[in-house]
GUDREN-63489 format. One record per residue (C-alpha): residue number from 1; chain; x, y, z. Coordinates in Angstrom, 2 decimals, decimal comma, m for minus. Example, Ala and Ser with C-alpha at 12.3 -4.5 7.8 and 13.67 -1.06 7.14 Angstrom:
<atoms>
@seq->1	mol->A	X->12,30	Y->m4,50	Z->7,80
@seq->2	mol->A	X->13,67	Y->m1,06	Z->7,14
</atoms>
This chain:
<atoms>
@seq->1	mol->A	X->m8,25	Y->m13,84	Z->m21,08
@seq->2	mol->A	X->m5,36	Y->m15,89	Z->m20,69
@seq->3	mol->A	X->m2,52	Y->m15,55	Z->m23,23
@seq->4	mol->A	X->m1,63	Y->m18,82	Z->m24,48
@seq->5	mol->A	X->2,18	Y->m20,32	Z->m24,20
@seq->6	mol->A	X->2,48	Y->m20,02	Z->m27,70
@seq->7	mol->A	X->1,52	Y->m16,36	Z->m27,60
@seq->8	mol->A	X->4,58	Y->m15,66	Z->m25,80
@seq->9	mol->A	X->7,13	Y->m17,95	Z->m27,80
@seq->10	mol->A	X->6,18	Y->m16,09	Z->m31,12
@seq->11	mol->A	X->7,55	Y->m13,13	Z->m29,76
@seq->12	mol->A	X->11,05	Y->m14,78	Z->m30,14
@seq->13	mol->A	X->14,89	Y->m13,76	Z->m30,58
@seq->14	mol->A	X->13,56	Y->m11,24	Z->m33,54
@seq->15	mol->A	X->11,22	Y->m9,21	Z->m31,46
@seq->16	mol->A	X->13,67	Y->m9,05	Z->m28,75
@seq->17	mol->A	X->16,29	Y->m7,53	Z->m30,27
@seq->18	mol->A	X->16,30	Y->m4,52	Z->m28,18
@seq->19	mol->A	X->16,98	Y->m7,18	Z->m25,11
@seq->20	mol->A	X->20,65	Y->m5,97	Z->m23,85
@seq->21	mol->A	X->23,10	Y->m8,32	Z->m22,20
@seq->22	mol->A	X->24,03	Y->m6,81	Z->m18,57
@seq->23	mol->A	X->27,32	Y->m6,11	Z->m19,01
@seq->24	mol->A	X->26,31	Y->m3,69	Z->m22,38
@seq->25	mol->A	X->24,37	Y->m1,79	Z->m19,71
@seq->26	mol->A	X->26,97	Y->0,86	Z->m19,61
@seq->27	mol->A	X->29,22	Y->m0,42	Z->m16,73
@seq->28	mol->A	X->28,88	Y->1,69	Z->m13,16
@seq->29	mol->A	X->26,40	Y->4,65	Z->m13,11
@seq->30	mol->A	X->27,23	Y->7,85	Z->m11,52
@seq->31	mol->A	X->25,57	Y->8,72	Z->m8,20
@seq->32	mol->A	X->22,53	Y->11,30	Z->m7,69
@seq->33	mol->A	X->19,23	Y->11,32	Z->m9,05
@seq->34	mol->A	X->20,58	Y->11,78	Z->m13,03
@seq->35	mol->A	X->22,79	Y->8,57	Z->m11,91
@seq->36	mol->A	X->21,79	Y->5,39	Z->m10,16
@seq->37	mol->A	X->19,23	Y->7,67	Z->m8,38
@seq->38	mol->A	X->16,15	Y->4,99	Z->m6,34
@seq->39	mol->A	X->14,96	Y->6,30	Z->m3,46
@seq->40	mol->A	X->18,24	Y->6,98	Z->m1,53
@seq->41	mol->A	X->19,04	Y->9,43	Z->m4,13
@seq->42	mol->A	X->21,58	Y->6,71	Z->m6,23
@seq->43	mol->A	X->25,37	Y->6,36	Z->m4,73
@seq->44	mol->A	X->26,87	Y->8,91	Z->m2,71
@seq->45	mol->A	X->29,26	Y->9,87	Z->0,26
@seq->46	mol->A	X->27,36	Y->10,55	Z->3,29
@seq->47	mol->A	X->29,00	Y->10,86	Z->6,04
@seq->48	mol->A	X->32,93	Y->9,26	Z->6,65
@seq->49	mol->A	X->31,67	Y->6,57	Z->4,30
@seq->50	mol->A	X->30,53	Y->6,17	Z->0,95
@seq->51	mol->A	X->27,19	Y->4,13	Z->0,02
@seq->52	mol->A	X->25,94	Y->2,29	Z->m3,16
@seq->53	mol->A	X->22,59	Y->3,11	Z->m4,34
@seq->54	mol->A	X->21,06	Y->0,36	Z->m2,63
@seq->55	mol->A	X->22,79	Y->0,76	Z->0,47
@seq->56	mol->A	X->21,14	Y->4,54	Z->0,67
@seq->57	mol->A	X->17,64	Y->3,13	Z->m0,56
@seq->58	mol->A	X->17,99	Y->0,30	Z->2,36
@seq->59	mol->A	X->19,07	Y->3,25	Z->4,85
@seq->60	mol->A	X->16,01	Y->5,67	Z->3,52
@seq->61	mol->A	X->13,74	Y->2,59	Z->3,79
@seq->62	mol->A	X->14,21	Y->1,95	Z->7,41
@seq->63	mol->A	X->14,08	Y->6,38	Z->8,07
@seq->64	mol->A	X->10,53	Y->6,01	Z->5,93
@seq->65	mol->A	X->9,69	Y->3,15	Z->8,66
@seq->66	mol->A	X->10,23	Y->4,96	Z->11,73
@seq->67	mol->A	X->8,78	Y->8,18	Z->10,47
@seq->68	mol->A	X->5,61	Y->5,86	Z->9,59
@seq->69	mol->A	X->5,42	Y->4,90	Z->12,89
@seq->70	mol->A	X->5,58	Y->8,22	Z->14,23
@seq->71	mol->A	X->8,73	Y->7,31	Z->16,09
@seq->72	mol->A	X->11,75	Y->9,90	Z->17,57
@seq->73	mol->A	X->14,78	Y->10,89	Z->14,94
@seq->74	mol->A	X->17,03	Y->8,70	Z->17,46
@seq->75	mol->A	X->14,94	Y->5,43	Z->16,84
@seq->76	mol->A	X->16,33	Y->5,86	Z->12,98
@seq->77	mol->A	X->19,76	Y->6,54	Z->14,47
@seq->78	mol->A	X->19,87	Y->3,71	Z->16,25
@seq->79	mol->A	X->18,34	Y->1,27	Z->13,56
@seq->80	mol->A	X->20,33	Y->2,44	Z->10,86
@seq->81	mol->A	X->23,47	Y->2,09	Z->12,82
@seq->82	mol->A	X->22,65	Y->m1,32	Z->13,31
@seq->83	mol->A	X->21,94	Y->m2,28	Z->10,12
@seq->84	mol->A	X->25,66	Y->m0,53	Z->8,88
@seq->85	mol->A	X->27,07	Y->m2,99	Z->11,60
@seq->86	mol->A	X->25,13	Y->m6,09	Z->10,70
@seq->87	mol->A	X->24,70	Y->m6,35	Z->7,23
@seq->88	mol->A	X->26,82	Y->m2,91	Z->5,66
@seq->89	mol->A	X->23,10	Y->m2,27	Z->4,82
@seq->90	mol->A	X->22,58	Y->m4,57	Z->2,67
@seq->91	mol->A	X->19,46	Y->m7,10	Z->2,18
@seq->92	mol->A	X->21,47	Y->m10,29	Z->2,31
@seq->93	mol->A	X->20,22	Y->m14,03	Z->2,69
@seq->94	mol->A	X->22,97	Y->m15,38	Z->5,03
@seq->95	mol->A	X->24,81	Y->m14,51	Z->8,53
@seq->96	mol->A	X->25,52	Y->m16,13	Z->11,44
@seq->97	mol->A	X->24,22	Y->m19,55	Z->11,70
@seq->98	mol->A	X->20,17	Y->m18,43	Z->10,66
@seq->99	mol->A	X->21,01	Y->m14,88	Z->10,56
@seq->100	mol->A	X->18,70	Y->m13,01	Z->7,67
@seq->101	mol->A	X->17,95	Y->m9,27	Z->6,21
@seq->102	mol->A	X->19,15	Y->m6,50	Z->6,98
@seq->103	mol->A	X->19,56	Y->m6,29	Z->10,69
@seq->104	mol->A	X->20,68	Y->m10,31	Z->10,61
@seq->105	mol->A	X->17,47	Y->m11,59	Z->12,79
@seq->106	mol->A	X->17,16	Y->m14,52	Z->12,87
@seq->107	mol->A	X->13,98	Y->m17,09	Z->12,77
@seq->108	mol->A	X->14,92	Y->m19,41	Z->15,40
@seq->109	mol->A	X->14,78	Y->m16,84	Z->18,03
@seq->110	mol->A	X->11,71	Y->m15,25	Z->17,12
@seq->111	mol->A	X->12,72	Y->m12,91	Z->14,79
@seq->112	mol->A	X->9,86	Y->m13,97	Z->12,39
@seq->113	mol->A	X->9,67	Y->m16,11	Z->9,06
@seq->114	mol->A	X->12,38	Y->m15,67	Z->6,50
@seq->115	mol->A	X->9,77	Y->m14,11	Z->4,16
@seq->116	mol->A	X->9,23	Y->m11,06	Z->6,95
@seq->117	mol->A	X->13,09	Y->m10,81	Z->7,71
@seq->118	mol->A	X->14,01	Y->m10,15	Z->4,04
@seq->119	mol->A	X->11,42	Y->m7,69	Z->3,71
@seq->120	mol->A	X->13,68	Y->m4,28	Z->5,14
@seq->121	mol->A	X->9,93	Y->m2,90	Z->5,12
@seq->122	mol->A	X->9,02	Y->m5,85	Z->7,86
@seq->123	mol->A	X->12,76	Y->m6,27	Z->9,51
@seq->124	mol->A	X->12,50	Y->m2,69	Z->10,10
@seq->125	mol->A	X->9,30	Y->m2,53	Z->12,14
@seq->126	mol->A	X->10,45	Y->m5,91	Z->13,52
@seq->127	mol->A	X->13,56	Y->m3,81	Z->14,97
@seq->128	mol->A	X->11,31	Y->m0,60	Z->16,31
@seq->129	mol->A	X->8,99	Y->m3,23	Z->17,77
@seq->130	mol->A	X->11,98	Y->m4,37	Z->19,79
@seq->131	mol->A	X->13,37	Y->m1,25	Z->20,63
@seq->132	mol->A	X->10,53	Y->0,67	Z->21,96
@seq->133	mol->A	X->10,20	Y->m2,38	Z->24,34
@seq->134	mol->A	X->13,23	Y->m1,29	Z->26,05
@seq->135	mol->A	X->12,79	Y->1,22	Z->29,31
@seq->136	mol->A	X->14,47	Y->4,30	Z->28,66
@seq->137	mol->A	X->15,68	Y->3,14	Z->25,34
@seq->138	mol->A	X->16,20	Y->6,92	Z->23,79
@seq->139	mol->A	X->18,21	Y->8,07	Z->26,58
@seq->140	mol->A	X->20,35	Y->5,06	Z->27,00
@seq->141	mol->A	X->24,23	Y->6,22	Z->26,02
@seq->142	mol->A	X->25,41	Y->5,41	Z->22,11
@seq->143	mol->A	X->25,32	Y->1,65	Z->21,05
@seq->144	mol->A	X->23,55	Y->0,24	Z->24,74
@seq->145	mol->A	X->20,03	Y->0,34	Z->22,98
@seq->146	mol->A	X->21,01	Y->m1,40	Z->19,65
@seq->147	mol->A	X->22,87	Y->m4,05	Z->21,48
@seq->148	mol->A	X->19,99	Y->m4,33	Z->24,11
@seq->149	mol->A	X->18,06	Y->m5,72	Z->20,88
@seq->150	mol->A	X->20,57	Y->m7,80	Z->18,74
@seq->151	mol->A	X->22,21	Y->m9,29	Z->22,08
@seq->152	mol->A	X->25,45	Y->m9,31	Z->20,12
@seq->153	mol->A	X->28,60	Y->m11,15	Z->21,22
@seq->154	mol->A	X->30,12	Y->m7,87	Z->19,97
@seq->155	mol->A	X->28,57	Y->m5,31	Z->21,83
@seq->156	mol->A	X->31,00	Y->m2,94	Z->21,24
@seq->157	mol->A	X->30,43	Y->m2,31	Z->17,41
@seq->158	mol->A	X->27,12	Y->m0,27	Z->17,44
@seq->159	mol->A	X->28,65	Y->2,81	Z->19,05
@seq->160	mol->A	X->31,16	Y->3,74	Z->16,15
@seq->161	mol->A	X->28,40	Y->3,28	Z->13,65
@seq->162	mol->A	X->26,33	Y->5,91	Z->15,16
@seq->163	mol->A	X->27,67	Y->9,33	Z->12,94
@seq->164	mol->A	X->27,33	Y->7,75	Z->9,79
@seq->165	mol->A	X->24,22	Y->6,49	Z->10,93
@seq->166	mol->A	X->22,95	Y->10,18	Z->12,11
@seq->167	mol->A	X->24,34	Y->11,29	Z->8,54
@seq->168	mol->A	X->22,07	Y->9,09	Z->6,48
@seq->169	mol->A	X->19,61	Y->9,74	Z->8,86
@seq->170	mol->A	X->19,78	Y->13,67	Z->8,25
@seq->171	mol->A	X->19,48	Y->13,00	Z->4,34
@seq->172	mol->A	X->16,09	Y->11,09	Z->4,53
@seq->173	mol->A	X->14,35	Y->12,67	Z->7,85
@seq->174	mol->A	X->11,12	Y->14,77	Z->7,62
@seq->175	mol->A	X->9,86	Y->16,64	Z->10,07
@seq->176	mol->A	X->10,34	Y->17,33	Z->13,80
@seq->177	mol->A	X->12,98	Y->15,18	Z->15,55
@seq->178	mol->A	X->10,14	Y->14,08	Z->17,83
@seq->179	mol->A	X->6,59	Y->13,94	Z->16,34
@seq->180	mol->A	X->3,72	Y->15,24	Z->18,09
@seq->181	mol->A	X->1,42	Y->12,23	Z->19,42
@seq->182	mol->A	X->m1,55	Y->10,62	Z->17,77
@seq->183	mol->A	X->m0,85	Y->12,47	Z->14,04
@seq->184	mol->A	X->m1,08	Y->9,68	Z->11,71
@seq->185	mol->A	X->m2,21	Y->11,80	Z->8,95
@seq->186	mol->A	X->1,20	Y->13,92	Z->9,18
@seq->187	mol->A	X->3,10	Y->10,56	Z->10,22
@seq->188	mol->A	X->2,46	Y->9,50	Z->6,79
@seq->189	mol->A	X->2,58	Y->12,81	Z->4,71
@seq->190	mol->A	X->5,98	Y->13,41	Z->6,16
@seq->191	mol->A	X->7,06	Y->9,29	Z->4,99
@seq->192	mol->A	X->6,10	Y->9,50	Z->1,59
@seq->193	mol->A	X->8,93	Y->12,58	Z->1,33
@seq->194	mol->A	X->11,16	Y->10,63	Z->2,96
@seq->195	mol->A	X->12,90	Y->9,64	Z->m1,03
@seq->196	mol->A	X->15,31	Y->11,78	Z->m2,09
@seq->197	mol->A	X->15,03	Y->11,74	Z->m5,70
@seq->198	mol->A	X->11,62	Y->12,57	Z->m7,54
@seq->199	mol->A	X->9,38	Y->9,41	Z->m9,07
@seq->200	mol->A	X->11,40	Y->7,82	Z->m11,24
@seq->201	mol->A	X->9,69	Y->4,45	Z->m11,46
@seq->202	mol->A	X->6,43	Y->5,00	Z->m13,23
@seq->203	mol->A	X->5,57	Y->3,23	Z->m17,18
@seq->204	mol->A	X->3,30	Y->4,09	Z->m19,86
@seq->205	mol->A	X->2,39	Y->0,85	Z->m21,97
@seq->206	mol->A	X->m0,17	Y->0,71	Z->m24,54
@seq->207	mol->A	X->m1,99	Y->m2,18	Z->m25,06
@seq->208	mol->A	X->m0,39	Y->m4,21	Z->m28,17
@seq->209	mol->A	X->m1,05	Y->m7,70	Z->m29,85
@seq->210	mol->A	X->m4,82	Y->m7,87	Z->m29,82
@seq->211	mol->A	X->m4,98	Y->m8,73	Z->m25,93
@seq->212	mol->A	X->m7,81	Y->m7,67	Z->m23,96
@seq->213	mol->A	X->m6,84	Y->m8,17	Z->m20,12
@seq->214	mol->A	X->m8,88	Y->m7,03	Z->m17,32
@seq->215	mol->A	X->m5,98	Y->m5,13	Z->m14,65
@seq->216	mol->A	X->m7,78	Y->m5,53	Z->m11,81
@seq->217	mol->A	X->m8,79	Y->m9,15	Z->m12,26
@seq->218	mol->A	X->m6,79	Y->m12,68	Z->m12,72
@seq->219	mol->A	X->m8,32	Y->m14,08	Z->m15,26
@seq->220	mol->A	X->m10,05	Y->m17,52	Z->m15,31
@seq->221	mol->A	X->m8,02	Y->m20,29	Z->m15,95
@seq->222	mol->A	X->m5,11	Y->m19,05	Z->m14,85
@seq->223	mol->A	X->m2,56	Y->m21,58	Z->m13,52
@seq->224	mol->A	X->m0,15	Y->m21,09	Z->m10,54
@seq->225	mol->A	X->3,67	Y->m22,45	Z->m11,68
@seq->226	mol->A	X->4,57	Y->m25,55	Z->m10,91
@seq->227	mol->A	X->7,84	Y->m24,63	Z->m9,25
@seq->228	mol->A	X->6,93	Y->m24,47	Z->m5,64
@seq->229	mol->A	X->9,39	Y->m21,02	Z->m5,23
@seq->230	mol->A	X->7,94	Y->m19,50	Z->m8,62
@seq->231	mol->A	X->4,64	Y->m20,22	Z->m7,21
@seq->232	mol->A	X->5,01	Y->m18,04	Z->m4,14
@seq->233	mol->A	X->6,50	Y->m15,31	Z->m5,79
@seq->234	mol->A	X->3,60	Y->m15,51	Z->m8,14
@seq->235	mol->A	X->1,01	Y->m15,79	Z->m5,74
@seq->236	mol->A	X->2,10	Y->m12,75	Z->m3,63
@seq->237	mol->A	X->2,12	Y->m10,61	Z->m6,77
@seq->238	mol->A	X->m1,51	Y->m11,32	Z->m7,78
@seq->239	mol->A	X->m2,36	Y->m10,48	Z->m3,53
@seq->240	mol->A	X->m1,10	Y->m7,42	Z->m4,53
@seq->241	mol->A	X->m3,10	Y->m6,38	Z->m7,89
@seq->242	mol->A	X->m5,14	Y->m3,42	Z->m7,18
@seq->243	mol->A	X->m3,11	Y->m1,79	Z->m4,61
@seq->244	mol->A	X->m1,95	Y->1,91	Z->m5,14
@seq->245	mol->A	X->1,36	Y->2,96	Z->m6,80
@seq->246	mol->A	X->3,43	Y->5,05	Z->m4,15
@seq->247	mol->A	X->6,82	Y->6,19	Z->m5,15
@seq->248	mol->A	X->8,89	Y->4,88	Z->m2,49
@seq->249	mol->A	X->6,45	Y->2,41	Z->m1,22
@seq->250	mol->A	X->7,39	Y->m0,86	Z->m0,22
@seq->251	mol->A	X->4,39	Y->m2,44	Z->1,32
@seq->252	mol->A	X->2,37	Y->m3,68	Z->2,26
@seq->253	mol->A	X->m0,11	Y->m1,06	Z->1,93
@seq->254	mol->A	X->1,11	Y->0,88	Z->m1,51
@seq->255	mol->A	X->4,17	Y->m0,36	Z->m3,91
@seq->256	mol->A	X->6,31	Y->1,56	Z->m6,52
@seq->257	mol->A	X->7,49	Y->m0,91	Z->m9,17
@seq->258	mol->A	X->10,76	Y->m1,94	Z->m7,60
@seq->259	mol->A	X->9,38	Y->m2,29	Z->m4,02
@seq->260	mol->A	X->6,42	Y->m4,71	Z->m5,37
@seq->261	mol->A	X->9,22	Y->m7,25	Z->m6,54
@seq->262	mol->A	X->11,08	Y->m7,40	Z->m4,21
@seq->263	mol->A	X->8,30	Y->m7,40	Z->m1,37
@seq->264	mol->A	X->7,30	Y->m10,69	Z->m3,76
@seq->265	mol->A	X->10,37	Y->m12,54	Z->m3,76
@seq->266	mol->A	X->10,93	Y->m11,42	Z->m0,25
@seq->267	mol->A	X->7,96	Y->m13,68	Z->0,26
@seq->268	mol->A	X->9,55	Y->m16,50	Z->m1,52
@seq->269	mol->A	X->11,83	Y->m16,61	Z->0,57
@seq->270	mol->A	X->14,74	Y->m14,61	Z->m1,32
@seq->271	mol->A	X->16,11	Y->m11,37	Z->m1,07
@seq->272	mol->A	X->16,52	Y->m8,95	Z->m3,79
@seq->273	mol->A	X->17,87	Y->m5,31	Z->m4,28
@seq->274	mol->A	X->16,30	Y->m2,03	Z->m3,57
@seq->275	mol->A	X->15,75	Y->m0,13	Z->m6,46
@seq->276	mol->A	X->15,05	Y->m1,13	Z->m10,25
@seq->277	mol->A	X->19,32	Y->m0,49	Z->m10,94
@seq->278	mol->A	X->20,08	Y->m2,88	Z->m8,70
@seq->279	mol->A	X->17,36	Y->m5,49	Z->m9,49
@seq->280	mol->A	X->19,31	Y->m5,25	Z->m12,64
@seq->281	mol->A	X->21,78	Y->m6,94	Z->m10,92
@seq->282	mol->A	X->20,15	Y->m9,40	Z->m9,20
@seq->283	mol->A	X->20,18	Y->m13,37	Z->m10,48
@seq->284	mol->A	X->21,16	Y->m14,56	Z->m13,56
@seq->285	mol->A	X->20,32	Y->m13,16	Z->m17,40
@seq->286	mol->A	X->17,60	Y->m14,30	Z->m19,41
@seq->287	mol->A	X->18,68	Y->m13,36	Z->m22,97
@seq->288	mol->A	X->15,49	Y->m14,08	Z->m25,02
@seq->289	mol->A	X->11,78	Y->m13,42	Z->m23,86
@seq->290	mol->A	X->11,00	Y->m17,02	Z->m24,97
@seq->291	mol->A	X->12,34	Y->m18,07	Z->m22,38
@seq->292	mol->A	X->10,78	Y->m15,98	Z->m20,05
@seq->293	mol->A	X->9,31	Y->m18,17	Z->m17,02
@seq->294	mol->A	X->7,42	Y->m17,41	Z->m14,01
@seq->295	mol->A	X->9,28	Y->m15,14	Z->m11,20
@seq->296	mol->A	X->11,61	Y->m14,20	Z->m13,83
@seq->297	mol->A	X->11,85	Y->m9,81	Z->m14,00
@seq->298	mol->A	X->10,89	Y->m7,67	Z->m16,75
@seq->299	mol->A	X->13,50	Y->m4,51	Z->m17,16
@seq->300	mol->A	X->11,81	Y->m1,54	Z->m19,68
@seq->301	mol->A	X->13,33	Y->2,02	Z->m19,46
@seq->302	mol->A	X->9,87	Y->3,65	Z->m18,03
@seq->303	mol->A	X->8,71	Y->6,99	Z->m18,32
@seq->304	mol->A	X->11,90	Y->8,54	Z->m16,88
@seq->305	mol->A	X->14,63	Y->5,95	Z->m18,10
@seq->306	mol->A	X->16,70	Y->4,49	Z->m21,21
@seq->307	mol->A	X->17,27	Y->1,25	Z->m22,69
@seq->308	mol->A	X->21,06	Y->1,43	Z->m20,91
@seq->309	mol->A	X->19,33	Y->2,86	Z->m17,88
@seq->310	mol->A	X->15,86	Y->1,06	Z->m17,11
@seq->311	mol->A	X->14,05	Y->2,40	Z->m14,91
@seq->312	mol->A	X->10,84	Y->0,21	Z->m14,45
@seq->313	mol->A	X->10,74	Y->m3,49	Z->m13,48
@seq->314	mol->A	X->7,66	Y->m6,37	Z->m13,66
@seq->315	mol->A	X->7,09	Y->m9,82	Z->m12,44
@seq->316	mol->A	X->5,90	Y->m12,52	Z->m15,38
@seq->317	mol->A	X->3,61	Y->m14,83	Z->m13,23
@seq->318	mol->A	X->2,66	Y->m16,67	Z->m16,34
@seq->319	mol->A	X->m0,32	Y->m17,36	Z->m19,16
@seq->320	mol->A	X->1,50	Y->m14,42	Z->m20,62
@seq->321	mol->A	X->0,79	Y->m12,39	Z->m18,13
@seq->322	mol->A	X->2,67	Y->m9,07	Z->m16,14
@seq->323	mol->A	X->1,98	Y->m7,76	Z->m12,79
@seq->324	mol->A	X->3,71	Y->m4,63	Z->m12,24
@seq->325	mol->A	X->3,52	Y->m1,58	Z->m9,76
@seq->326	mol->A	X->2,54	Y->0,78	Z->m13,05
@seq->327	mol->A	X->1,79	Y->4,73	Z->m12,04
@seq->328	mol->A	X->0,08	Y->6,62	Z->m9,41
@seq->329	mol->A	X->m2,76	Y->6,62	Z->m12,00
@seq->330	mol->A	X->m3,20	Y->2,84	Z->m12,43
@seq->331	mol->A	X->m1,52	Y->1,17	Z->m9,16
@seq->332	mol->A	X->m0,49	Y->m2,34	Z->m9,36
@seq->333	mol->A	X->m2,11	Y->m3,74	Z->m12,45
@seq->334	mol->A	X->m1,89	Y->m7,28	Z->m14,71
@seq->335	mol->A	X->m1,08	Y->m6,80	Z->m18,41
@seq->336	mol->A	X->m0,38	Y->m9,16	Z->m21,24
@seq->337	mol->A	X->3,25	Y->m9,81	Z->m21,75
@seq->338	mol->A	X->2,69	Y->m8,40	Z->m25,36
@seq->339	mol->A	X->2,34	Y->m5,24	Z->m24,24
@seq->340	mol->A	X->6,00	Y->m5,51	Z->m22,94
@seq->341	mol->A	X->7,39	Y->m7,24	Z->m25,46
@seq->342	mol->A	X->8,90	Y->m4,11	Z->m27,37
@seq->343	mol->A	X->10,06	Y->m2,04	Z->m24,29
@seq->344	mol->A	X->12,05	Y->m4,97	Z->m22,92
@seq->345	mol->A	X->15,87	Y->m4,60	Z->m22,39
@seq->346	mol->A	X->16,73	Y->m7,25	Z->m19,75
@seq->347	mol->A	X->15,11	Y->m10,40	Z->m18,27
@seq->348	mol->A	X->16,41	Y->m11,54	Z->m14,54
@seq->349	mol->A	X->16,31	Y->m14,76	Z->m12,97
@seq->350	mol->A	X->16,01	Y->m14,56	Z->m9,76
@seq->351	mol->A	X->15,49	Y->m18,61	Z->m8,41
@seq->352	mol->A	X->16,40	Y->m21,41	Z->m10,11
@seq->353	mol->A	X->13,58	Y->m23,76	Z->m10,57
@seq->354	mol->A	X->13,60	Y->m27,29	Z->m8,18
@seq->355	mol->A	X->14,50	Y->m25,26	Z->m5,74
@seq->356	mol->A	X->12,83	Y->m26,04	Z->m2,10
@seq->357	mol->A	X->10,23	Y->m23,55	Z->m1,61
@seq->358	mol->A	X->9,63	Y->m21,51	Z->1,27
@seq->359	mol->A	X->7,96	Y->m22,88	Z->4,70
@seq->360	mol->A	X->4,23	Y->m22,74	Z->4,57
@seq->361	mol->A	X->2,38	Y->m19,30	Z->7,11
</atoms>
């Protein structure tokens, strides 16, 4: 059934006392898995450099891609050392003129729709795609084959990003430096180890408030928001109800609980962290669930975490309703808000509503 409105504004300022402002979430983390953690295994120096947590979760996302794909070591070299030069490897909504993501593609040349581009799960393939297109593109000398796909006005760039690329690359690769042929089986054994710090995004939450809702199933009568940007993210989180919980998965196959939001919003048409500490992060505070809206993100500490360090983040679409990326036991499943309403610690905005939503398919 569909909880009514009212269901959710009774929760109110009371119940939601254990809500905590951002900044009383403890200030900077420490690196490592204990720390920040995600699945770049949190900040750390790697390298000449040192990385944020969500700069080693973007870097392990595109090593997870090309392992996928059954692709060399050196096609991750490459990649990531474009994405260092591009974007510091970060998923970021502006560049160059139409510039997007992660590697800074960009729509009007072909790159794709901004939904794909700010998906580092779709950039990524977007970039092998390219790059295996080039003839002798493995044995071409440092920085010839990334610039061969950007066609950058500074060409010169990708070559000095190339060791701290082959460093991040080291921390995340599986396997052989060049996988056998036609193994897809071991192709996507040896991604799912790609993360360097054990699950940490998986929630138990026991049904609460008298709510029966089906998991598997949007309920009848359920309304899509309004807002046209709300409505997108919504709508990509109920395509997603049913599909398997995969720590480290980012689509569009099998989601963890950080990877299914911002695969979502990614589809709205705005970019948002890896990793649940740096979702944290992202938008503006909510600071009472009644006021909770559709799109907004759910923070609860999760099987692993705290209420200063959350671990496990869901997506309110509305009617009092969650969809979240759960466990490996229940996959990505709708729940009633009420179930939540105890465990919550932070709300996120991510879009504010009027905004112009994203182009249509």
């Amino acid at each position: 059934m569909v909880v009514a409105a009212g269901a959710v504004l009774a929760i109110g300022s009371a119940a939601l006392c254990a809500v905590v402002v951002l900044a009383a979430l403890g200030g900077a983390l420490g690196g490592g898995c204990a720390g920040d953690g995600g699945t770049g295994g949190g900040a750390a120096q790697v390298g000449s450099r040192s990385w944020s947590a969500e700069q080693t979760a973007n870097a392990q996302t595109i090593v997870q891609v090309a392992i996928e794909r059954g692709l060399p070591r050196r096609a991750a070299v490459i990649a990531v050392s474009t994405a260092i030069v591009e974007s510091t490897l970060r998923n970021v909504h502006y560049g160059d003129r139409d510039s997007l993501g992660l590697f800074q593609q960009r729509p009007s040349q072909g790159w794709g729709a901004p939904r794909e581009l700010l998906n580092p799960v779709l950039a990524a393939g977007k970039f092998y795609d390219a790059l295996v297109g080039i003839p002798r593109w493995a044995l071409r000398p440092p920085g010839s084959a990334a610039q061969a796909v950007q066609r950058s006005a500074f060409p010169e760039r990708y070559a000095p990003a190339e060791p701290d690329a082959a460093a991040l690359v080291t921390r995340f690769w599986v396997g052989p430096d060049v996988p056998p042929p036609s193994d897809p089986g071991a192709a996507q054994a040896a991604a799912l180890a790609t993360p360097a710090c054990p699950d940490q995004g998986g929630a138990e939450l026991p049904a609460r408030g008298g709510i029966t809702v089906d998991p598997r199933r949007v309920p009848p009568g359920f309304t899509l928001p309004a807002d046209p940007v709300a409505r997108a993210a919504v709508s990509a989180a109920l395509s997603q109800v049913g599909k398997p919980y995969v720590w480290g998965g980012k689509g569009p196959d099998a989601f963890d609980c950080s990877g299914l939001t911002q695969a979502v919003w990614a589809h709205a048409g705005t970019p948002i962290s890896a990793g649940t500490l740096n979702q944290i992060r992202d938008g503006t505070p909510v600071a009472d669930l009644a006021a909770v809206a559709p799109g907004d993100l759910l923070f609860i500490p999760g099987t692993l975490g705290t209420p200063s360090v959350p671990r496990h983040v869901g997506i309110y679409v509305g009617n009092g309703l969650v969809v979240d990326a759960r466990s490996a036991d229940r996959g990505v499943i709708i729940s009633s808000v009420l179930d939540w309403r105890t465990e919550v610690v932070a709300v996120r905005r991510i879009a504010d509503p009027g905004r112009p939503g994203p182009p249509p398919p």
